[in-house]
N, C-alpha and C positions, 0 to 999 in steps of 0.2 A: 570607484568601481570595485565591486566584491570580486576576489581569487577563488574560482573555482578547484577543488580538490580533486585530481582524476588519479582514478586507479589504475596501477598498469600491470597488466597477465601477460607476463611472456613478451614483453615490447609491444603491445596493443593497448592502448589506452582506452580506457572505458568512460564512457560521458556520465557524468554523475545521474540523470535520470537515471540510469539501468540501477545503479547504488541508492536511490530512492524506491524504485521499483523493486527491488528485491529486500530492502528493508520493510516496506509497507506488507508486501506479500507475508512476510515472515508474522507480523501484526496482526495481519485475520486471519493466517493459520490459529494463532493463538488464540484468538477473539472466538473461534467458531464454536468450540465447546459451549461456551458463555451463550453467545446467540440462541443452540439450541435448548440449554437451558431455558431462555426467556420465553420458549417457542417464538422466535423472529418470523419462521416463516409462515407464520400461520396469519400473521396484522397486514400482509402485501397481497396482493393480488396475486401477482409476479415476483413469485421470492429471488430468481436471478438478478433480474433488473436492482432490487434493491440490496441485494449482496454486492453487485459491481458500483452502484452509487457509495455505497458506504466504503469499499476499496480508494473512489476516487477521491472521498471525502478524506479519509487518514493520509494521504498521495499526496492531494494539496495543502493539508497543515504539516506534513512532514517537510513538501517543500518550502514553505512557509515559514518554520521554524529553522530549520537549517542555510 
């Protein structure tokens, strides 16, 4: 059974999601430059919908790989 790594702030321990969540976040901060670049929003319909799919996409190979 894999050992989860938790972070602790202050005696609160933090669940590793939030440590996935805030790494992935930090990822399409960087990514967006890039997207606007390719003009991303312009191939969607709905540029939100496909900014937060691709949010969950990097989310689940982060958790995935980690």
């Amino acid at each position: 059974m894999p050992s989860f790594l938790e972070l602790v702030i202050g005696d609160v321990l933090v669940a590793p999601f939030v440590i996935y969540a805030a790494g992935t976040l930090a990822i399409f901060v960087m990514l967006r430059p890039f997207l606007r670049l390719v003009a991303f929003n312009r191939v969607f319909i709905n540029p939100p919908i496909a900014e937060l799919s691709l949010y969950v996409m990097i989310l689940a190979l982060l958790i995935e790989l980690f």
